[in-house]
C-alpha positions in Angstrom: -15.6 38.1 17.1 -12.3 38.4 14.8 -9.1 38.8 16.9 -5.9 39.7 15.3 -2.4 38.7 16.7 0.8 40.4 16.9 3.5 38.4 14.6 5.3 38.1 18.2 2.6 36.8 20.2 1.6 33.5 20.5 -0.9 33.0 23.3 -3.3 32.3 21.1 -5.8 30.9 24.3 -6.3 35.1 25.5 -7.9 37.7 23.0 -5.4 39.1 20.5 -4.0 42.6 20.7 -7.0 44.0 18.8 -10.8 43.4 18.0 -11.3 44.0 13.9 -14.3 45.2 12.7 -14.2 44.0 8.9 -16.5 44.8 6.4 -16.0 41.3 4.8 -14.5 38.2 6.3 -14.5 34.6 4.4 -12.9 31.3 4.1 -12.0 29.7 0.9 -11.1 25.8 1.0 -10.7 23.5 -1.7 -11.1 19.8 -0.8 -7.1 18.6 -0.6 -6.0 22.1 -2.3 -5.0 25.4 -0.5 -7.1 27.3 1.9 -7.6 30.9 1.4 -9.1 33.8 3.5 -9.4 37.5 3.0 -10.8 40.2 5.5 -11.3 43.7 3.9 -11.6 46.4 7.3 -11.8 49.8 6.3 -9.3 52.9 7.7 -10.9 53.8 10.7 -10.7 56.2 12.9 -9.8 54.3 15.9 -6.9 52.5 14.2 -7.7 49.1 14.1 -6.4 48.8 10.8 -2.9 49.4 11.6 -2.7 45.8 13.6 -3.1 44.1 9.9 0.6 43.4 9.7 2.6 40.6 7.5 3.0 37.5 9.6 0.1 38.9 12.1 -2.8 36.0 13.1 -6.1 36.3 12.3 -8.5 34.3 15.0 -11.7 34.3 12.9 -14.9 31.5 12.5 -14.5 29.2 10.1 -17.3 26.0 8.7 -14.8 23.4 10.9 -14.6 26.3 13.8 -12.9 29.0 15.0 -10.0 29.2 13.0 -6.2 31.4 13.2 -4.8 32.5 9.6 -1.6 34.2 9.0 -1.7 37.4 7.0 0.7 36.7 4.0 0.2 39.5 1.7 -1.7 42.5 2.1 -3.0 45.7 -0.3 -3.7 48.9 1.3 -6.1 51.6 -0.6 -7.3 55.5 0.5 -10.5 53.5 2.3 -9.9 49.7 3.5 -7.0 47.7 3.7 -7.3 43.7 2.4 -5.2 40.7 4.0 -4.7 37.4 2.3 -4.4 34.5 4.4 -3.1 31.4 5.0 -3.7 28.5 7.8 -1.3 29.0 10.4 -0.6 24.7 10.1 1.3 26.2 6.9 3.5 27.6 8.9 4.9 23.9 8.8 6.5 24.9 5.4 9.2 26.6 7.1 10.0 25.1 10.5 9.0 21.2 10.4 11.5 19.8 8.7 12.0 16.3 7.5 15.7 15.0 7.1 15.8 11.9 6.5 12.2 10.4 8.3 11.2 6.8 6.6 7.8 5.3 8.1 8.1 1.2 7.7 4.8 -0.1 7.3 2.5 2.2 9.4 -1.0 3.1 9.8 -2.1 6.7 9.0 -1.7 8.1 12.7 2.0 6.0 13.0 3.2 7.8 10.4 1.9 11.3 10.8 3.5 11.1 14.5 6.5 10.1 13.2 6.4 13.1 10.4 5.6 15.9 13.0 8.2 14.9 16.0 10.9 17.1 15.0 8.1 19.9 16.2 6.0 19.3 19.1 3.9 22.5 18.4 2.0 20.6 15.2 -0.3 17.9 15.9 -2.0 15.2 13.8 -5.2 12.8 14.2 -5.9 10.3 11.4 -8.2 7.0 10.9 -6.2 5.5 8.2 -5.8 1.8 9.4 -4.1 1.1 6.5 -0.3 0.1 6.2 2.0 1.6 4.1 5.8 3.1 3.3 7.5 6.3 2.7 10.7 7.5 2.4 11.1 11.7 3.0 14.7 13.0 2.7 15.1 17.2 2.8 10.8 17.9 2.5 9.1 20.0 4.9 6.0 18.6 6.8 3.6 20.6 3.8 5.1 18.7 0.9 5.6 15.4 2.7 1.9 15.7 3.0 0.2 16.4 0.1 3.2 17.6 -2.4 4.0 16.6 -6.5 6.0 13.8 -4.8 4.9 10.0 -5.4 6.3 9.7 -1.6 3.7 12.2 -0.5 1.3 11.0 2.4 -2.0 11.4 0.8 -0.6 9.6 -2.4 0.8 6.8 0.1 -2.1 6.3 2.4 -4.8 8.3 0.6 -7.1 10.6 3.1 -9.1 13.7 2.8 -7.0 16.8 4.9 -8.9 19.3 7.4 -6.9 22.1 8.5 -7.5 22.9 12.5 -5.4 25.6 13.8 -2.0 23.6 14.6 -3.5 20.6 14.0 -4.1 18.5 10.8 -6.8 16.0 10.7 -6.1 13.3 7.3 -9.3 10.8 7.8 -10.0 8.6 5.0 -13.1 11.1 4.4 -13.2 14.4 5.2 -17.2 15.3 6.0 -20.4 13.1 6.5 -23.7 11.9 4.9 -26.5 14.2 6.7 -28.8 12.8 4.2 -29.1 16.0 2.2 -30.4 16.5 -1.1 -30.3 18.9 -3.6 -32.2 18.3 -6.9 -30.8 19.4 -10.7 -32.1 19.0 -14.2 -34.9 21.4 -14.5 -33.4 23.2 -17.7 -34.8 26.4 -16.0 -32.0 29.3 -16.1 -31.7 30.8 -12.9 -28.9 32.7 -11.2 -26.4 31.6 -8.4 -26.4 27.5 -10.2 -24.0 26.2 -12.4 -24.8 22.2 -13.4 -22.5 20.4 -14.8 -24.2 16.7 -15.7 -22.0 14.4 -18.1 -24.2 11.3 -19.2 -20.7 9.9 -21.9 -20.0 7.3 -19.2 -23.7 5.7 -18.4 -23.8 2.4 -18.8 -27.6 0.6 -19.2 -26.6 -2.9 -20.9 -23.5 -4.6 -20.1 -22.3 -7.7 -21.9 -20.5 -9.3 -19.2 -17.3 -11.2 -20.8 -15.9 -14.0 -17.7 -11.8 -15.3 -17.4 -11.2 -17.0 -21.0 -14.2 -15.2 -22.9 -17.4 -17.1 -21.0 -20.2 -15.1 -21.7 -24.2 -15.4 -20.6 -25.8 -18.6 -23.0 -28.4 -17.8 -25.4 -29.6 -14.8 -27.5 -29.3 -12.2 -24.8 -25.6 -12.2 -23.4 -26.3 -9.1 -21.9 -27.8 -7.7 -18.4 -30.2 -4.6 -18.3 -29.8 -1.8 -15.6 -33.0 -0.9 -13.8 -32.4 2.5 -15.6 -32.4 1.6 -19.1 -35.9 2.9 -20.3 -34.8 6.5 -18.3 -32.7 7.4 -21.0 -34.0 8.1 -24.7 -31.1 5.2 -25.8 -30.1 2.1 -24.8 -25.9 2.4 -24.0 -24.5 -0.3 -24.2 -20.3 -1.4 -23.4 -18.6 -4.9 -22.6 -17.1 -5.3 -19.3 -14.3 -8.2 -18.1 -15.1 -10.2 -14.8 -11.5 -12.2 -14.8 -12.9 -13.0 -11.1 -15.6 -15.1 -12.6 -14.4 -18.6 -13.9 -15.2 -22.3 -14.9 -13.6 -25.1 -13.0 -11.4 -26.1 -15.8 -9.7 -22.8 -15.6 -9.2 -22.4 -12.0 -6.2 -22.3 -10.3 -4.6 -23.3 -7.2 -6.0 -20.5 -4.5 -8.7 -18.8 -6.4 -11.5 -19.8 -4.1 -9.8 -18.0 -1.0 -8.8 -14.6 -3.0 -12.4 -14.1 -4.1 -12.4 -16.0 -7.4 -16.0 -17.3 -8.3 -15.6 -20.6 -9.4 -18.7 -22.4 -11.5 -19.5 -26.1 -12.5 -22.1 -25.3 -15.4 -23.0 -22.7 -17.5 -26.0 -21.8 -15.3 -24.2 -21.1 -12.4 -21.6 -19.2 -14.6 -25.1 -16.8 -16.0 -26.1 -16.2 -12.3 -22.6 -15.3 -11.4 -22.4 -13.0 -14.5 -25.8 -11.0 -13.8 -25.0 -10.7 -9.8 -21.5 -8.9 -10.7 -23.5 -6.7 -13.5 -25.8 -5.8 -11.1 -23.5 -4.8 -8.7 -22.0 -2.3 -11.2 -25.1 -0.9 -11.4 -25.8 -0.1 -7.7 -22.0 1.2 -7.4 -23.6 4.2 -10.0 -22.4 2.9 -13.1 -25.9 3.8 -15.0 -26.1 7.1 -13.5 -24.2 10.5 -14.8 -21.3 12.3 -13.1 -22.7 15.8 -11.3 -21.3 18.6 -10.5 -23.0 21.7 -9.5 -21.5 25.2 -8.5 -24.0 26.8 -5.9 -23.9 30.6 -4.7 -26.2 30.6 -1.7 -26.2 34.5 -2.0 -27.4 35.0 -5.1 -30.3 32.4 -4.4 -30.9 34.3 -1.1 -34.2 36.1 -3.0 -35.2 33.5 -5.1 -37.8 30.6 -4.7 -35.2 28.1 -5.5 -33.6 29.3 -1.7 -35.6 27.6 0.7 -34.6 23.6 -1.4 -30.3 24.9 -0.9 -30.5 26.5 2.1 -29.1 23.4 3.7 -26.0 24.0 2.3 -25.4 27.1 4.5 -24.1 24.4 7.2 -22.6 21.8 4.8 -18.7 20.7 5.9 -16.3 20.0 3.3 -16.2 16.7 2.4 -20.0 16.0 3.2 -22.1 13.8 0.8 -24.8 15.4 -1.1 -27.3 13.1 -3.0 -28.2 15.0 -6.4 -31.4 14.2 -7.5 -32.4 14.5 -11.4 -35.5 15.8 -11.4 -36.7 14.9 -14.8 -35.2 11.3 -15.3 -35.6 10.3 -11.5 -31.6 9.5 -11.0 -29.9 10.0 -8.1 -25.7 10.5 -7.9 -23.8 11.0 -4.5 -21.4 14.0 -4.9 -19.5 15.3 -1.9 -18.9 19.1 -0.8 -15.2 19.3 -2.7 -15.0 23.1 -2.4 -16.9 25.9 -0.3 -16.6 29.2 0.8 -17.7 30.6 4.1 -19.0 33.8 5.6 -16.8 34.6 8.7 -19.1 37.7 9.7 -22.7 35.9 8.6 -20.8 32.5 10.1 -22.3 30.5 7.0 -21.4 29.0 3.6 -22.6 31.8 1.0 -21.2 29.1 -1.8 -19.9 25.3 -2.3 -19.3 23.1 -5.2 -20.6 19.7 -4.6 -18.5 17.4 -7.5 -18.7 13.3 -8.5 -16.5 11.2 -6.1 -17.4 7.7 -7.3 -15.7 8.5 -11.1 -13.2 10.3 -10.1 -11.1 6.6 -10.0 -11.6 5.9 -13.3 -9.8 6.8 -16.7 -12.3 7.5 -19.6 -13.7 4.3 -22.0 -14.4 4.0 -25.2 -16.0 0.3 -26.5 -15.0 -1.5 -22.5 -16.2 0.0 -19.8 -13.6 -0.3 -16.7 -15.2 -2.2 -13.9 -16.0 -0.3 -10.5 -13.7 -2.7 -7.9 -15.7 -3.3 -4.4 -14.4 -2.9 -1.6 -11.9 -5.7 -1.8 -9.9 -6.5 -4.5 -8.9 -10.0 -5.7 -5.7 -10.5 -4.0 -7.3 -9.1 -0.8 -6.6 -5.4 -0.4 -9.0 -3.3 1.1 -9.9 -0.3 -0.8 -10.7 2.3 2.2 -12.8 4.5 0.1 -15.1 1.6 -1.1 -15.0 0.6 3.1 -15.6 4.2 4.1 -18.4 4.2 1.8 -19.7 1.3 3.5 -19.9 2.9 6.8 -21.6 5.9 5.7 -24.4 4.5 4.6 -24.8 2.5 7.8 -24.0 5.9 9.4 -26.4 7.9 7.1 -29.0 5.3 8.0 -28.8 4.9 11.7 -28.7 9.1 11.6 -32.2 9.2 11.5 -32.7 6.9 14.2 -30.8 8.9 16.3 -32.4 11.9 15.1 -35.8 10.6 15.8 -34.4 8.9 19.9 -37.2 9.1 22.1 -37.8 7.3 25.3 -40.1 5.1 23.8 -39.6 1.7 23.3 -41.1 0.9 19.9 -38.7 3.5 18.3 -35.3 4.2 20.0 -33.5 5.6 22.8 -30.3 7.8 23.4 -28.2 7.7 25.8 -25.4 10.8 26.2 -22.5 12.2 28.6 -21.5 15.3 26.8 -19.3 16.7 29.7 -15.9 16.1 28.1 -13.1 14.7 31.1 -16.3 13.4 32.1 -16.1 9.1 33.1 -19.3 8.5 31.4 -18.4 10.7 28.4 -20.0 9.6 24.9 -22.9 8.2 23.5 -25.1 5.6 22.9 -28.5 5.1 20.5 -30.1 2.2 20.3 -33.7 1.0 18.9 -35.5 -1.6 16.7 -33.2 -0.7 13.6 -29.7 -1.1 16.2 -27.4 0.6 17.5 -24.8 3.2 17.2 -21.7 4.1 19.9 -19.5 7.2 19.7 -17.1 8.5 22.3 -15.9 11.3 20.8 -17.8 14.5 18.7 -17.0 15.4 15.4 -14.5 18.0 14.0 -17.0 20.7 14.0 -18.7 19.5 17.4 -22.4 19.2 16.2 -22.1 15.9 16.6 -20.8 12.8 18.1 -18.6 10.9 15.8 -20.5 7.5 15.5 -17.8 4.6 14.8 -19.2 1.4 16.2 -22.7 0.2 14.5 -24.7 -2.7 15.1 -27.6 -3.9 12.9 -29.7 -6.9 11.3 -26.9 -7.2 8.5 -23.6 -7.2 10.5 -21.6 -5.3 12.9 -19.6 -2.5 11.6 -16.4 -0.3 13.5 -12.9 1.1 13.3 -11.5 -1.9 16.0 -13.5 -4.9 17.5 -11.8 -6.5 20.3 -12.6 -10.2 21.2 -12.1 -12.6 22.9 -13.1 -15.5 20.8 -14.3 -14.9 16.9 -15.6 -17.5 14.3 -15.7 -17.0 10.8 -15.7 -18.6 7.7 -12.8 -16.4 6.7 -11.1 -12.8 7.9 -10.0 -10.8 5.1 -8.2 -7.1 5.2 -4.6 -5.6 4.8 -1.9 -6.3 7.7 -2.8 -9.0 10.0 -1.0 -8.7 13.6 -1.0 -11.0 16.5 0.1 -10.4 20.0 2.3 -6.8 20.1 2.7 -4.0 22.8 -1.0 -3.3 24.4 -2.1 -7.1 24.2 -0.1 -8.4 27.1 0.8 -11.6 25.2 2.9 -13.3 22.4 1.5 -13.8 19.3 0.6 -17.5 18.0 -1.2 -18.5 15.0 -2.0 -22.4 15.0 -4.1 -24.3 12.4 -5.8 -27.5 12.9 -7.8 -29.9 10.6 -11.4 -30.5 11.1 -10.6 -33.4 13.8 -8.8 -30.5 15.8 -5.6 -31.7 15.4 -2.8 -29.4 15.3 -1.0 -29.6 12.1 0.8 -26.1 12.2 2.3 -23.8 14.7 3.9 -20.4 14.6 5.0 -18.3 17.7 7.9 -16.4 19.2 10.0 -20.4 19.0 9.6 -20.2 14.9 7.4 -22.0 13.0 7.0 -25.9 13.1 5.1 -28.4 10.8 3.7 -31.1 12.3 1.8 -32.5 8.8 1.6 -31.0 5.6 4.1 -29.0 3.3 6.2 -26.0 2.4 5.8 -24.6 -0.8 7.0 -21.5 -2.8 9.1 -18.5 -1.5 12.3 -18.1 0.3 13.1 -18.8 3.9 16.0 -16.9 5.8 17.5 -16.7 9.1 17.6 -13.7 11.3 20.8 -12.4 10.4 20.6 -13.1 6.5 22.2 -10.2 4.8 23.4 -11.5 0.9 26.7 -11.4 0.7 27.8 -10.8 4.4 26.0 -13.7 6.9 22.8 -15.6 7.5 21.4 -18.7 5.7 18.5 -18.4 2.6 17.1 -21.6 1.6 15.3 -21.0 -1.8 12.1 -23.2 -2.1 11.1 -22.2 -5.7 14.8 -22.8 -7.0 15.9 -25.7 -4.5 18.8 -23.6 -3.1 20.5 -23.5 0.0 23.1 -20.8 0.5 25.0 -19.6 3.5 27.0 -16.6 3.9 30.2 -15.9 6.9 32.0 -12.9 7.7 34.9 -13.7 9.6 37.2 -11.1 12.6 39.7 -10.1 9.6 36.6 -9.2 6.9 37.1 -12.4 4.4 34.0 -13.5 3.4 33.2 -17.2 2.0 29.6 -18.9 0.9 28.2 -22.4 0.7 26.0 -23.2 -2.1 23.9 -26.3 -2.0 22.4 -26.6 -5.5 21.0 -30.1 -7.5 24.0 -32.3 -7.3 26.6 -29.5 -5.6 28.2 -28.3 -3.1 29.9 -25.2 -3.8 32.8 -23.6 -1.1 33.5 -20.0 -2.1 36.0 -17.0 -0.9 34.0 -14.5 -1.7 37.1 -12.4 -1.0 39.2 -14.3 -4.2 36.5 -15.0 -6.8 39.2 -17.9 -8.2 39.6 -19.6 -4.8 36.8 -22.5 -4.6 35.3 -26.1 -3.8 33.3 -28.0 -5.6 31.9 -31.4 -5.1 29.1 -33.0 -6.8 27.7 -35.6 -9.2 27.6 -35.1 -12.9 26.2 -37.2 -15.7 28.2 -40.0 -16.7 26.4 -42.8 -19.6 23.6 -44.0 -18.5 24.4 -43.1 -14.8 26.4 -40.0 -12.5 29.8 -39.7 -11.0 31.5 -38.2 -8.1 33.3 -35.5 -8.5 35.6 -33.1 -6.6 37.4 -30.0 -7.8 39.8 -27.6 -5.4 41.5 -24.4 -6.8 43.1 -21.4 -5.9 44.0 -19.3 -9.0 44.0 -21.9 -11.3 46.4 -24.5 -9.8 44.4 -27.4 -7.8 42.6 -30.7 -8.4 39.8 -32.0 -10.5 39.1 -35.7 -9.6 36.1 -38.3 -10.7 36.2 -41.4 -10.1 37.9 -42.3 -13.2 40.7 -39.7 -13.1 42.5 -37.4 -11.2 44.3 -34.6 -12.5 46.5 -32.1 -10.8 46.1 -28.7 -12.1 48.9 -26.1 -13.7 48.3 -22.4 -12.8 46.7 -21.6 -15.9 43.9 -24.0 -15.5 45.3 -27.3 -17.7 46.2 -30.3 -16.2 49.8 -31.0 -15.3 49.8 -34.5 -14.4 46.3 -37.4 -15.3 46.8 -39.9 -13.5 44.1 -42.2 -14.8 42.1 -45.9 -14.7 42.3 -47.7 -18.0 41.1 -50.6 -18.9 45.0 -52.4 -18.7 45.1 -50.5 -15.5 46.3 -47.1 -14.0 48.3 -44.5 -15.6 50.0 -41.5 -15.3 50.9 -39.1 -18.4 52.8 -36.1 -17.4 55.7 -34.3 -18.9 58.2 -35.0 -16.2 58.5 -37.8 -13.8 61.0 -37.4 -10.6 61.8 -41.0 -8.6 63.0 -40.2 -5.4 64.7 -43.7 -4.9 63.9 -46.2 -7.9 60.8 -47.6 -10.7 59.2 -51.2 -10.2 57.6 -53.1 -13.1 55.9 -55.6 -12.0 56.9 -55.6 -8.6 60.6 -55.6 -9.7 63.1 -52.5 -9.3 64.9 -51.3 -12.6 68.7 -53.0 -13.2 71.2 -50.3 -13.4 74.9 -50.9 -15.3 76.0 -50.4 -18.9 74.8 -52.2 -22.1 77.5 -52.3 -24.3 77.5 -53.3 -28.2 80.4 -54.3 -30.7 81.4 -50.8 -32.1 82.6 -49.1 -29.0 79.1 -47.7 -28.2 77.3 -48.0 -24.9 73.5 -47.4 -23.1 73.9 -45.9 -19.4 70.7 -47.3 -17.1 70.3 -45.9 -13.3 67.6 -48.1 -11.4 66.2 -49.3 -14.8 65.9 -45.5 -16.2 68.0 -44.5 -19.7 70.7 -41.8 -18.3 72.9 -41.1 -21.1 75.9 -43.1 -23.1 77.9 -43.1 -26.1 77.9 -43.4 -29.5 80.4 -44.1 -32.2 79.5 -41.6 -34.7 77.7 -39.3 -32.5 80.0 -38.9 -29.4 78.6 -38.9 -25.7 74.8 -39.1 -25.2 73.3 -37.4 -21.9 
């Protein structure tokens, strides 16, 4: 049934003012692109036509579900009328409205709740565990998500987006692995496929080149993919493993970010063929696929029944395309689709290469297909997701084939939602799956938790104790809101002695070192207050803002110690040591504005406003001195311990030498008159 809805009514839980009858009803979605639809109802008679108005809302099915569209454009003709359509979670270009809304290092679903809470009428749902930052100033909710904007959710976190009704769903992947197949390559022309193979990338021999050019010893530097003799030539490219070293060149940390470190050139050839294979079963040697289906136009054809699958295909869902001359097989996933409202089934869908898409084109090197984490320890969710979905893909036939039979496998399921016991468990000789939710399209439950022969696998394990040789991942968070206790992280040697501890008191070595990095107090802000003590640089600084907004700073650098006013760039003290022969000396310097003192333990000199000294008073070798320009005596000289005679010295000719407290004052001269 298709409802339509006045532009003013919004219960959208009770039928809509009018039924349609449309001759033609589809949905057209493009994998993280718009979604169209388009009805086409003809003029009839009873009038139904005339509730097709702008802004109206369609209520129609749709591949993830009944769906509401809002009519944004529409053509009328003598016979039918045809609406254009839009999700009505677009209608978040207009009234959700982000100011000034920065996430801080949030997960996917921390973030799109914080996006969305200027409107409680949207709603979002994401699995993104990663961490990440945005900053959106003036963007509305649509172009904070997925606009031309390096800020933009999907470009920060990544995620495939599912429009549902008000509701937005951004997982890291959008469908599933069913297990379907298609197959491609028959060079037999037939209407309704479009194949789209590109071989330019296939890789079949790799030269594998290690950190500082080690390569495989002997004739053969080079390993073979499994593939090679499928293709008529052998395609060869070098490829860089800088994760792959000798002893000699490894550095401090390697070992615990991944880095394989070798002794001997043996170990370095293994270590070179594992990571080349590994290329290979990431799809390296295979072709990228893409094939354009039109279920309709196969409807009457024998090649039908092999793609009729597709009919119930979500977007997003793996597809495994099967070569079926060279025996190859490349994952692609449903990136586009369009579905039949009225027949309620995909008529068409493009299924496209995911695995390439990450990688610019080569020439000569070949880039190399990262796992799922990367050398300094990120996780790369697709590569994770990946991971999952083939666990998921395989433990989908097990719970496909549950029977209460124990030599196969058994499921257990609640599916009364609100129900105590709702969700689901399967379980059998391969292991076990748990899921307490369904899917997006509710065929299904939603299996997150997996247990099997080579690991456990889920979105959160919660533990009491774990050991491993080593955790590795993204953000790592102890204690917090939910665990009911303060976080603590202590390490101990192998004797369990406690060598390191960090908790809500700080952290506190009890045996080992610091090394590298900065460490700063609570209230560090440069320039205003707080304490930074520089490890790499041997720094200590410490900043004050005092009541009347002076600022000063203490700098503790090699042999200084620096007093600043940071409000008067030329007010400062120094003390220190600097190199003097074959040794150092104390020094001290004070100014304000250039007038002050510079003292070492040789001199002391008092400083004139421009910067030059006014007064040395210095230690010779025949003793102390003073030079200055003027020298004021406040009561009398001593030489020697004995005060300066005063009187006059008289000679023969009349003339005479004036002394005060054994200081020349003036006198007189013959031929020259009075001296003063």
């Amino acid at each position: 049934m298709i409802d339509i809805y006045n532009p003013d009514n919004t219960d959208y839980e009770k039928n809509g003012n009018m039924t349609l009858a449309p001759t033609s009803a589809t949905v057209h979605a493009v994998l993280n692109k718009a979604w169209e639809a388009k009805i086409i109802h003809p003029i009839d008679s009873e009038g139904r036509w005339k509730y097709i108005k702008d802004e109206a809302v369609v209520k129609m099915p749709s591949f993830n579900g009944v769906q509401m569209f809002r009519v944004k454009h529409k053509v009328k003709t003598n016979t039918e009328i045809t609406a254009y359509m839009e999700p009505v979670f677009m209608d978040a270009r207009n009234d959700c409205w982000l100011m000034d809304v920065r996430p801080t290092e949030k997960t996917g679903q921390q973030a799109l709740d914080i996006m969305v809470s200027s409107n409680k009428k949207y709603h979002v749902q994401s699995n993104i565990a990663k961490s990440s930052t945005a900053y959106y100033v003036r963007k509305n909710l649509i172009e904070a998500l997925n606009g031309d904007d390096d800020n933009a959710f999907v470009k920060r976190w990544g995620g495939e987006i599912i429009f549902d009704n008000y509701k937005v769903i951004v997982n890291e992947r959008a469908g599933r692995d069913n297990g379907l197949r298609v197959s491609y390559g028959r060079n037999i022309p037939s209407d309704g496929i479009s194949e789209d193979a590109d071989f330019s990338d296939v890789i079949t021999r790799l030269i594998p080149i290690a950190y500082n050019g080690y390569m495989i010893s002997g004739d053969s530097p080079w390993v073979d993919s499994p593939l090679i003799h499928t293709y008529p030539t052998i395609k060869i490219r070098t490829m860089s493993f800088d994760d792959v070293k000798m002893r000699v060149d490894a550095q401090e940390g390697d070992s615990e970010n991944g880095v394989i470190i070798c002794d001997t050139q043996s170990e370095m050839d293994e270590a070179l063929r594992v990571k080349c294979n590994e290329q290979y079963k990431l799809g390296l040697d295979k072709p990228k696929v893409t094939l354009e289906i039109d279920l309709v136009m196969l409807q009457n054809t024998e090649s039908y029944k092999e793609y009729a699958d597709l009919e119930s295909v979500f977007l997003g869902d793996t597809v495994h395309c099967d070569h079926s001359v060279l025996d190859i097989t490349t994952d692609g996933k449903v990136i586009e689709l369009e579905y039949d409202s009225l027949r309620e089934c995909v008529t068409s869908t493009v299924i496209g290469d995911y695995i390439y898409n990450y990688f610019d084109n080569v020439t000569s090197v070949a880039q190399r297909i990262d796992k799922a984490i990367t050398s300094d320890g990120m996780v790369i969710g697709e590569q994770v997701k990946g991971i999952i979905d083939g666990i998921r893909a395989m433990m989908r036939t097990q719970a496909n084939n549950a029977h209460p039979s124990p030599v196969r496998s058994m499921i257990f399921e609640d599916l009364v939602e609100g129900s105590p016991t709702y969700g689901a468990l399967c379980l059998g000789t391969m292991g076990f799956q748990i899921a307490n939710k369904r899917t997006a399209d509710g065929k299904e439950w939603d299996w997150r938790t997996f247990g099997t022969g080579a690991g456990f696998f889920a979105d959160l394990i919660v533990a009491g104790t774990m050991l491993a040789d080593r955790i590795r991942g993204g953000t790592f968070l102890v204690g917090g809101t939910g665990t009911g206790k303060d976080g603590e992280i202590v390490v101990q040697d192998e004797k369990g002695n406690t060598i390191g501890r960090w908790d809500i008191n700080g952290i506190k070595i009890i045996k080992g070192l610091i090394s590298g990095g900065k460490i700063q107090s609570s209230n560090y802000v440069e320039g205003q207050s707080g304490t930074e003590y520089n490890l790499d640089e041997g720094e200590f600084v410490y900043y004050e803002t005092y009541e009347d907004g002076t600022r000063s700073k203490v700098t503790i650098s090699g042999h200084e110690i620096l007093f600043k006013n940071l409000s008067n760039e030329n007010e400062f003290v120094r003390i220190g040591f600097e190199k003097y022969g074959s040794g150092f000396r104390p020094t001290l310097t004070m100014l304000k504005d250039g007038r002050g003192i510079a003292a070492n333990i040789n001199q002391i000199s008092l400083l004139t406003g421009n910067g030059s000294p006014g007064v040395n008073m210095m230690l010779l070798d025949e003793g102390p001195a003073i030079q200055a320009k003027h020298i004021i005596a406040t009561d009398s000289l001593q030489v020697a311990g004995k005060k300066g005679k005063s009187g006059r010295a008289e000679f023969s000719d009349g003339s005479y030498m004036q002394f005060e407290n054994g200081l020349f004052v003036g006198g007189y001269t013959t031929e020259g008159g009075g001296i003063s």
